[in-house]
N, C-alpha and C positions, 0 to 999 in steps of 0.2 A: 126155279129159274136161276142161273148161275151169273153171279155179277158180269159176265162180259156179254152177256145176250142181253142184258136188260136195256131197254132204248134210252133211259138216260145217261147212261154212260158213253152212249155214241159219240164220237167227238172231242170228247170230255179229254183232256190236260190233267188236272188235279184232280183227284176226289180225294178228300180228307177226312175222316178215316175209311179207307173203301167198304171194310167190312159192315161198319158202324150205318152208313147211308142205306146200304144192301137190306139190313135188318130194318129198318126205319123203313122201307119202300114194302116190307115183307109185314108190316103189322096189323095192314088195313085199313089205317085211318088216314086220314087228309093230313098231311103237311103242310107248315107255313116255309113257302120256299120265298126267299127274300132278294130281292135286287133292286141296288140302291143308282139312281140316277144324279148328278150335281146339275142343277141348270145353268151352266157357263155358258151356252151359246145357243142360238134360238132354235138352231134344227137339230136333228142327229141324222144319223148316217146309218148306212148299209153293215159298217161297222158294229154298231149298237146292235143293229136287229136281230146278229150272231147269237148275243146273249138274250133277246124278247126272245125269239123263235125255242132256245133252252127253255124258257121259263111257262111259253106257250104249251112244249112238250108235258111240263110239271101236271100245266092246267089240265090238259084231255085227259091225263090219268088221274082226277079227278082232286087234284090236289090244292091249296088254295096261292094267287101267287100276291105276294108281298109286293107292292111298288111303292120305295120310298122316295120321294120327292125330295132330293137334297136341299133344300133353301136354306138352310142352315149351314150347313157345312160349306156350298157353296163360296159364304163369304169368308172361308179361311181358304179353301182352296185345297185340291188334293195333289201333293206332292209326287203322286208315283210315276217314278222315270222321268222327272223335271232336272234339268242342271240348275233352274236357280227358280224363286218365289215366284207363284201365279201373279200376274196383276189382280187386284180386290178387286170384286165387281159392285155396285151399288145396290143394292136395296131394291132401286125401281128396276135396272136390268134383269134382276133373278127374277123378278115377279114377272116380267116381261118375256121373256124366255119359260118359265114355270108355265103359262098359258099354252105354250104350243107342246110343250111335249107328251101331256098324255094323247090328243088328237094323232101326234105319230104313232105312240106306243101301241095304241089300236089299231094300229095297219095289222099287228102282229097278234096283239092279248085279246082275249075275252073283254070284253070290259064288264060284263055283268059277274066274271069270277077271277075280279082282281079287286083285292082290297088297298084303296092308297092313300099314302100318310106322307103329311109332310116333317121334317125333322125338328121342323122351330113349335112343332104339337111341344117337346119335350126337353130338347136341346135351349130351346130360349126361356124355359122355365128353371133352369137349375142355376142356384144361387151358389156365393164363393166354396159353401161348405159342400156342396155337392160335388163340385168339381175337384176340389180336393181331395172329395175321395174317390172321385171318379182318376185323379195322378197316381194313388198308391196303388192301383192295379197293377203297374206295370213299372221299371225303371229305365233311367236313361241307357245304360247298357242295352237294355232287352230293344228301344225306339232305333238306335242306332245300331242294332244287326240290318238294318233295313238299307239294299244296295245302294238307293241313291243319297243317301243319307250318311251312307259311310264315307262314299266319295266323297261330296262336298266339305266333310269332317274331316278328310285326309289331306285336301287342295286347301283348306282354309278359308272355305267359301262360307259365309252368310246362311245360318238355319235359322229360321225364327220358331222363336215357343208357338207360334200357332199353328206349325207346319205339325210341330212336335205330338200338337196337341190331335191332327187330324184322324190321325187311325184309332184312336182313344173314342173318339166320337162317333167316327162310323159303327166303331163296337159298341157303344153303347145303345146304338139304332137296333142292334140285334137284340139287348137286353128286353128294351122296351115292348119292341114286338116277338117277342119268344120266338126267334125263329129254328126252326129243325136245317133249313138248309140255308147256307146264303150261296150267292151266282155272282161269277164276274169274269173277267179276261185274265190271263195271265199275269198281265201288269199290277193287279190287283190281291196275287196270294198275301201277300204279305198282312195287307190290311187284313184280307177274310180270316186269319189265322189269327190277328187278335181281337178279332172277334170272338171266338172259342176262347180268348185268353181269359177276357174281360166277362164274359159271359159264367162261369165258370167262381172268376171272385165273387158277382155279384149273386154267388147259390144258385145259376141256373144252369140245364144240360146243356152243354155245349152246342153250338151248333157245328152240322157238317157245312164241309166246304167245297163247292164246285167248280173250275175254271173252264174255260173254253181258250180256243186262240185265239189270239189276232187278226182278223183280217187285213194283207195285205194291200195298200191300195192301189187305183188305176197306173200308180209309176212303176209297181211292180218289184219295189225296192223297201220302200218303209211301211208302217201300219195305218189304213186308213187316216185321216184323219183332214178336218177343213182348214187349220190353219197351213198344212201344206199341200193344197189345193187339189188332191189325189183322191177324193171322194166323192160317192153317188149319195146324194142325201134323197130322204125319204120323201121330200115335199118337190123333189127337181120335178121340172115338167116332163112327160114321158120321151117327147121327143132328146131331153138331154139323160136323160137315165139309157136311154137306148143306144146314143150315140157313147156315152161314158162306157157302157157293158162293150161295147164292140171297140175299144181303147185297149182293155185289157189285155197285159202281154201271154202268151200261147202259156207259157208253160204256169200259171195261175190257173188256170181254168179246172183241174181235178179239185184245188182248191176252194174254189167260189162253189162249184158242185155240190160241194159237202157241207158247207155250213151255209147255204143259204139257200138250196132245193132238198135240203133232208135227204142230203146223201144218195140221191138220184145217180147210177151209174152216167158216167162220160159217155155220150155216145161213139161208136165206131165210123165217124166222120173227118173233115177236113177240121183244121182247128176256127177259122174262119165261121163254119155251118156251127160248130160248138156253142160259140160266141152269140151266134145268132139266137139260138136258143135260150140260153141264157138272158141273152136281153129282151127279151120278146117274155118269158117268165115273168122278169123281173118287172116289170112296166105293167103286165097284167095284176100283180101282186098289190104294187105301190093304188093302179090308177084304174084299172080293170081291164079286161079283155075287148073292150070296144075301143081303146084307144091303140091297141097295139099294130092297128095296119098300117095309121096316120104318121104313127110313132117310127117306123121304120122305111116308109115310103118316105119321108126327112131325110133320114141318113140316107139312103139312097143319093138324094138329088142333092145332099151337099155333098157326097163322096163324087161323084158325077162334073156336077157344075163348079165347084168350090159355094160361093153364095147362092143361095136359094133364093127363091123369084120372092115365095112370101115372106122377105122378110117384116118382124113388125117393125113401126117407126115411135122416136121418139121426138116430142115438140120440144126445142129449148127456146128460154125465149132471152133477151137482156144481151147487150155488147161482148159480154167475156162469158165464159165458162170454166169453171176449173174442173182440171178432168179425173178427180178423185169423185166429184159432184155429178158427170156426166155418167161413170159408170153407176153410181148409186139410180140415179134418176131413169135410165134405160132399166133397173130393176136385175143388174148382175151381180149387184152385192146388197148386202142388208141393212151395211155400217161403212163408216169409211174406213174402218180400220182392212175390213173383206176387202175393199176397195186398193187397197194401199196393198196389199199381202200379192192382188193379181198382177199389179204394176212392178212389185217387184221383183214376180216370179216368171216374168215375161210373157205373160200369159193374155195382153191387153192390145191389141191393132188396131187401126185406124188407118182404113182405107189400103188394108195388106202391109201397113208400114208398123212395127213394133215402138209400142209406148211405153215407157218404163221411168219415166220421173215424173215421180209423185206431186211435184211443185207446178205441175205444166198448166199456162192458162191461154186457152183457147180461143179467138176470135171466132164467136157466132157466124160472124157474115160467112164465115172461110167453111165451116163446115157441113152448110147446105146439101146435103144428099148424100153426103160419106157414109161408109160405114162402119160401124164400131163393132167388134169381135172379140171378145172375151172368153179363152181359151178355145177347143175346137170347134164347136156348135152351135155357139150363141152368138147370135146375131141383133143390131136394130141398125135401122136408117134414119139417119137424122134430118129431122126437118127444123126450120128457122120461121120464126114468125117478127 
């Protein structure tokens, strides 16, 4: 079988060394193919599932997949393609987040042929002297080949030693679990290749390295992603995964086809009917196929009506409201920060009338029966008590 026929290569961006993976897929044995998740935020996306769905390909060919659970790393934060420092997240957040994400990852992986580790197994046991010699791996020179790192080194912006520290770390996650292959996005060669670096000081074979792309998201512009509001996350209700799928601008759609139906040809249809399919997959994937008539008999009658008859309702109750708190409590965001991100991305209506400051506080009595709309297809009716 010749590397371009081989199905993991489908798709596939980088392979690192091609040859080297090819022969490694040719030897017979199970490989530990490795992809490492950070819990920054409590869901993941459609985006993510780009890279599951690779790593679920690993598993049917009967190879073992690696899930590392970043909590570790988390709290430094991964620098790649940031203009400036992550905010820290706390302790109790990653752990908070940590809980939901294998429940998604399973929409996608085995769970009975995925082995998963958290990083603080190894990472929070190494003392000064380990880390030390976990620095001489690598030098400043070699940290700062890295794009976004040269930028900010060029503009005079602010790098901190932990930023510096973070692809040191992810590679040492390789160390630990001997992995033959690690998976990631694009945004991510940089770190997988010092993995191979670091792997390699510490006497072990290197590992190969695999990227995928980017998923685009529903703007049609930048790469999925929730803080800018452009994404189908894995846990949305079907009726919003379906209305999201049918968002998507025309000339995406060969796109979405390939990385997230296994390369399913485009049908010879209207782009519209495309879409259709696509969402209607997609909703059976996330929620199952008994949700998908309910799911799009929705979009229907909001495309139709504007507001749908069933909307559900939320009780508030107390004189004022603030409406960072309103959106939270109707169940459209998960934080106020989510909160705060929709208000300022215009994405927040009240009663068809656009809300957009964030400091806004509401009289109770005034909003009896309104409706609140938060981007295109979520809806509640507000009730007062």
């Amino acid at each position: 079988m010749s590397d371009l026929s081989h199905p993991v290569f489908q798709n596939a961006v980088d392979v690192v060394p091609r040859e080297e993976l090819l022969r490694r897929l040719q030897e017979g044995r199970p490989l530990r193919v490795k992809l490492g998740m950070d819990p920054t935020a409590p869901d993941i996306h459609l985006g993510h599932s780009v890279i599951l769905r690779k790593l679920r390909e690993f598993q049917d060919l009967g190879h073992t997949a690696v899930l590392i659970i970043g909590d570790y790393t988390a709290l430094v934060g991964d620098p790649s393609g940031r203009s400036k420092t992550r905010p820290v997240l706390s302790p109790e957040e990653i752990e908070r987040n940590t809980r939901t994400y294998l429940d998604q990852a399973y929409l996608v992986l085995d769970p009975e042929r995925t082995e998963v580790r958290r990083n603080s197994e190894w990472l929070g046991a190494l003392d000064m002297s380990d880390i030390i010699r976990l620095t001489r791996s690598t030098t400043v020179a070699r940290i700062l080949e890295r794009d976004d790192f040269a930028r900010r080194f060029a503009a005079s912006e602010p790098i901190s030693l932990t930023e510096l520290l973070y692809p040191m770390m992810q590679a040492y996650d390789s160390v630990v679990v001997e992995a033959d292959v690690e998976l990631g996005g694009t945004d991510q060669l940089y770190n997988l290749l010092m993995g191979r670096h670091v792997m390699e000081f510490y006497g072990k074979t290197p590992q190969c390295v695999l990227t995928m792309p980017l998923l685009v998201g529903t703007d049609g512009q930048k790469k999925m992603s929730k803080s800018l509001g452009n994404y189908i996350g894995m846990t949305d209700a079907p009726a919003d995964v379906f209305g999201k799928a049918m968002s998507i601008p025309d000339e995406l759609m060969p796109n979405y086809y390939a990385l997230l139906l296994g390369g399913e040809p485009l049908p010879d249809v209207e782009p519209v009917e495309q879409k259709r399919h696509l969402a209607r997959r997609l909703v059976a994937d996330l929620h199952g196929q008994e949700t998908v008539q309910d799911a799009e008999r929705h979009f229907d009658t909001v495309t139709r009506r504007g507001v749908p008859e069933d909307v559900p309702e939320v009780e508030i109750a107390g004189e004022e409201v603030w409406v960072v708190d309103l959106i939270t409590r109707a169940g459209f965001a998960t934080t106020n920060g989510e909160a705060r991100r929709f208000l300022k991305g215009g994405a927040v209506r009240l009663d068809g009338e656009p809300v957009s400051d964030e400091k806004l506080t509401l009289r109770t009595a005034d909003l009896a029966g309104k409706v609140l709309q938060v981007g295109k297809r979520r809806y509640a009716r507000i009730t007062t008590t």
